[in-house]
Structures are given as C-alpha cells and as structure tokens.
C-alpha positions in Angstrom: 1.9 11.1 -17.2 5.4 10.1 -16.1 6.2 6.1 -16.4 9.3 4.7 -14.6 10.6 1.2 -15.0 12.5 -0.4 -12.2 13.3 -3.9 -12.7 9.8 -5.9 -13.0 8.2 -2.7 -12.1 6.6 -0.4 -13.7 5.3 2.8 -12.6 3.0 5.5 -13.2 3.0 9.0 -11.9 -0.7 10.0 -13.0 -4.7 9.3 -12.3 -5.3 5.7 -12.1 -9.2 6.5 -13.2 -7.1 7.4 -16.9 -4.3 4.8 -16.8 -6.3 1.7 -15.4 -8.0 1.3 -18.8 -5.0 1.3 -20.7 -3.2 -1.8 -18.1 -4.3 -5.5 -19.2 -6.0 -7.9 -15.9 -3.4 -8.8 -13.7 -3.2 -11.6 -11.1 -4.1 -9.7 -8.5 -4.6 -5.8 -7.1 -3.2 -5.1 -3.3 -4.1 -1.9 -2.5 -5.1 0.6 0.6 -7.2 3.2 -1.2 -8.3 6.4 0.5 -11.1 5.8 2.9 -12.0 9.6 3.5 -11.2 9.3 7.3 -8.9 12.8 6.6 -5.6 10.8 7.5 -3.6 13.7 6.1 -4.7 16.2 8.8 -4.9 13.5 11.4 -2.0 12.6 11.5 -0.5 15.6 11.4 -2.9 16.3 14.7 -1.7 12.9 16.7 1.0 13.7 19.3 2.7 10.3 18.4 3.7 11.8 15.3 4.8 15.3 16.1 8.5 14.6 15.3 10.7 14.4 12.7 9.3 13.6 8.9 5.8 14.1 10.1 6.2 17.2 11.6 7.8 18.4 8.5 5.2 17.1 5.8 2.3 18.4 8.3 1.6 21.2 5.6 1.9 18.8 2.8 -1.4 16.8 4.0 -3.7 19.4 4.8 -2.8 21.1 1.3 -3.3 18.0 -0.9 -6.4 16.4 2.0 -5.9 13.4 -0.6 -8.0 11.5 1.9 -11.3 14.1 2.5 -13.7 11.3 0.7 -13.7 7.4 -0.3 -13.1 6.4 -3.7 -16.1 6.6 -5.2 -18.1 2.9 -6.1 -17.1 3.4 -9.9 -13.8 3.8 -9.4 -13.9 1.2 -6.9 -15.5 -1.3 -9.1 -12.2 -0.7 -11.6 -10.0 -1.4 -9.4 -11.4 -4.7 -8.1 -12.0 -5.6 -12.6 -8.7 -5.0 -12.8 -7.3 -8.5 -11.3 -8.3 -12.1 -10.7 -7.6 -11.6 -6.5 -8.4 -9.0 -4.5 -6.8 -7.5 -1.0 -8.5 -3.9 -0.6 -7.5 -2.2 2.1 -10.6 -0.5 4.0 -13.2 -2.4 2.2 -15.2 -2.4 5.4 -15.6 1.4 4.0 -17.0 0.5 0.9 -20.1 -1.7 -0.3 -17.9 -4.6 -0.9 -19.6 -8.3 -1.9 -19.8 -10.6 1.1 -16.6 -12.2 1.8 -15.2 -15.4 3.5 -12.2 -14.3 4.1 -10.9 -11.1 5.5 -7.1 -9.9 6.4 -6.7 -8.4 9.7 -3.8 -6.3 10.6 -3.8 -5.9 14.7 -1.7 -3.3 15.6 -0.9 -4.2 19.2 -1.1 -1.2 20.2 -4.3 1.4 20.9 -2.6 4.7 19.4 -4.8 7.5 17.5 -6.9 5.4 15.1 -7.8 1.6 15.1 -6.2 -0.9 16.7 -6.4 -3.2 13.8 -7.2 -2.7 10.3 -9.3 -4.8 7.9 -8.7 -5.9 4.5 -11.1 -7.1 2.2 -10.5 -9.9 0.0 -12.1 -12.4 -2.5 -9.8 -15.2 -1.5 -11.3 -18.5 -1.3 -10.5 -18.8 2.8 -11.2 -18.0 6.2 -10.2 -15.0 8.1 -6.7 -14.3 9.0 -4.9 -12.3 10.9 -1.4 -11.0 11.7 -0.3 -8.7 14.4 2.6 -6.2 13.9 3.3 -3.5 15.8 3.7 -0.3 13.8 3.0 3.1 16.6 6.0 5.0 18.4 9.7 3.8 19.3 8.4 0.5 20.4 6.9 -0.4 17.0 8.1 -4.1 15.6 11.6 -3.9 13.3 13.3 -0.9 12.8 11.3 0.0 9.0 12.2 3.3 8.1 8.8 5.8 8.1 8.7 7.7 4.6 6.3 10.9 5.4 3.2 9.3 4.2 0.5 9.5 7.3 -0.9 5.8 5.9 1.8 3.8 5.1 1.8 0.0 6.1 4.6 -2.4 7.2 6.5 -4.3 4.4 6.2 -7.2 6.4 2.2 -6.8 6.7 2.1 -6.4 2.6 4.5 -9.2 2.2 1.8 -11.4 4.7 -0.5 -10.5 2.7 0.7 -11.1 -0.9 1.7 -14.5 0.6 -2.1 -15.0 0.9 -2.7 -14.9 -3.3 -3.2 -18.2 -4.8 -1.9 -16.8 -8.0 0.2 -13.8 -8.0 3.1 -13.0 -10.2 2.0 -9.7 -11.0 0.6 -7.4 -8.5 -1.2 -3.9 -8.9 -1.5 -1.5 -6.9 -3.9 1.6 -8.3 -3.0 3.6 -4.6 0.4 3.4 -4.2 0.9 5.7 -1.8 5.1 5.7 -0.8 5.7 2.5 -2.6 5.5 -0.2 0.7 3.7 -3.2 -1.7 5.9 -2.3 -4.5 8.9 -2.9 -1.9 7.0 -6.1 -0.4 6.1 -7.3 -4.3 9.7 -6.7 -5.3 11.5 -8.5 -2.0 9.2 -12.0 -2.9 10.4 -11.4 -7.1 6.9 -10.7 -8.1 6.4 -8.5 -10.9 4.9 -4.9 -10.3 2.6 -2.1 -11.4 2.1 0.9 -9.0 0.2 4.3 -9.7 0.0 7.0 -7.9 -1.1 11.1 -8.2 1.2 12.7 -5.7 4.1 13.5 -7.2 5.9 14.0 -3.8 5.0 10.3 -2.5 5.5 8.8 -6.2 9.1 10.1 -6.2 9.3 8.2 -2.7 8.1 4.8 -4.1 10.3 5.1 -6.8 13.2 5.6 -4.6 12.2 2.8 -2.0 11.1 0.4 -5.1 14.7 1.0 -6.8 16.7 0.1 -2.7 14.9 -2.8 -2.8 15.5 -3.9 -6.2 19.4 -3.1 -5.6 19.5 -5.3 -2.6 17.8 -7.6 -3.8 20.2 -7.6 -7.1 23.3 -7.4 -4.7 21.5 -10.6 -2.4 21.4 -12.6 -5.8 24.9 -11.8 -6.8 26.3 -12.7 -3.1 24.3 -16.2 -4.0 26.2 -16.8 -7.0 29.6 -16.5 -5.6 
C-alpha cells in the first residue's frame, strides 16, 4: 500500500476492501463505483473517443476490464457504513434502500451511453438535477480529459458535494483519476481517496496536488 498526503488529502494507492476498515466514519462518501457495464472496453469502442488519450489508453482498459462486474453488496454495504451521507454513483445498479432524494446528472447530449446518470443518495431531500454537457468538442468548459473512460465533471462533483448537509471530510473508496478529490479540494473540504490502479492513482495525485497549488496561489493573491 502506498499513502500520499496532499494538503487535507490523503491518499491511498491499494484495495479499499483492506484499507476501509482501518479509516474512522467520515462525514460523508461521494463516490462512482464500478457498475460492471464494461466501460473500459466501451469506451475504447465509441467513435467519440477514438482520439488522442483514449485512443492511447485503449489497451490499458481491456487489460485491467476494472469494470467487468458491480461491486459486490458486501463491499457495497462498507462503503455506504463508512459515512454519515451518501452520493453513490450508479446505485440504480445496486439494491440500494428507497430514497427521497436522487442526483441526476443530464448530459445534454445522446452520445454512446446514457443521456443522464443517476446518483443515489440518503439526503433528506427531493430529487435534483443538474445538466452539464460532457461528450465531444462541444462539451461544457474546457476540463481537461485524464484517460479514465468514467470520469465526471468537477463541476458536477462540486454540485453534488454542495448537496451534503454536513461535509468537511469527504471519501471516496473509487477514486478513479481523482475529479472529487479536485472538486473536495477547490470547496476546502478535507479528503480521503483510494484507489487500485496504479496508473489512474498517479493521475489523481497529480490532478489533486494542481488544484491544491492553485488553490494555495488563489489564497496568497487574497492576502496581498
């Protein structure tokens, strides 16, 4: 297991299934776990991706086919013990409690996969939803693409976060490239991120350490 603190993050290169039960309960877990739709090879497949850093990690996701099943419900059921507020990515794949209040992410845009995607929560609210473009040239902002086939907007995480009644320190057991790390990191929340990849964990650590830089740099322009 390799640890790396950034600022008010901290994060693990490893299994979460082994470093969950070593972390104490946090405020709250935002996370987009694998739902087994094989995204890795998918994407690879999709014609709006066959350019540039997808076309070059194209063998990286059909050799790790990190998404080939879901989570299974024990692993699942750590994650969600693991904070006071939940925001689970894909829990309309998973046998998730009945809940009020459901994030929706609409895409804009009808690409390869869904035109929206669901979030799962145990907030005490009604459903909400935010649309952000994030397919092709025309996609909203101009946020960088880091070669991982299910990465989310900062500005959707950030949305999201914005939704916790209580949550200074956020989890995320999946962290894929590092986007709620960024997000967590941009609104001064405090961070713990794990991840398995070693390719996509060195990623996160480099996008977690921008942010925290420009952030640092923002603060110090403040001051003067």
């Amino acid at each position: 297991m390799r640890v790396e603190t950034i600022g008010k993050a901290e994060l693990y290169l490893g299994d979460c299934r082994e470093i969950l039960p070593t972390l104490p309960k946090v405020d709250a877990v935002v996370t987009d776990p694998p739902y087994g739709i094989k995204a890795d090879s998918a994407m690879a497949k999709a014609s709006g991706f066959q350019g540039g850093a997808m076309l070059a990690a194209k063998s990286h996701y059909e050799a790790t086919d990190w998404d080939a099943a879901p989570v299974d419900a024990a692993l699942l059921y750590m994650v969600r013990e693991s904070a006071r507020w939940q925001i689970i990515f894909g829990g309309n794949y998973y046998d998730c409690p009945a809940a009020s209040c459901w994030l929706v992410w609409d895409k804009e845009v009808n690409g390869h996969f869904a035109d929206c995607e669901l979030a799962w929560t145990n907030l005490p609210k009604a459903v909400r939803r935010i649309r952000h473009m994030w397919n092709g040239m025309i996609r909203k902002g101009q946020e960088e693409r880091h070669g991982h086939p299910t990465q989310k907007p900062i500005e959707v995480m950030k949305w999201c976060i914005g939704h916790l009644p209580n949550g200074e320190t956020i989890l995320d057991p999946f962290m894929g490239s590092g986007t709620t790390g960024v997000a967590a990191v941009q609104m001064h929340r405090t961070f713990i991120g794990i991840e398995r990849e070693p390719k996509y964990f060195d990623i996160a650590c480099r996008r977690i350490e921008d942010a925290q830089r420009q952030g640092n740099l923002f603060a110090e322009g403040v001051a003067a």
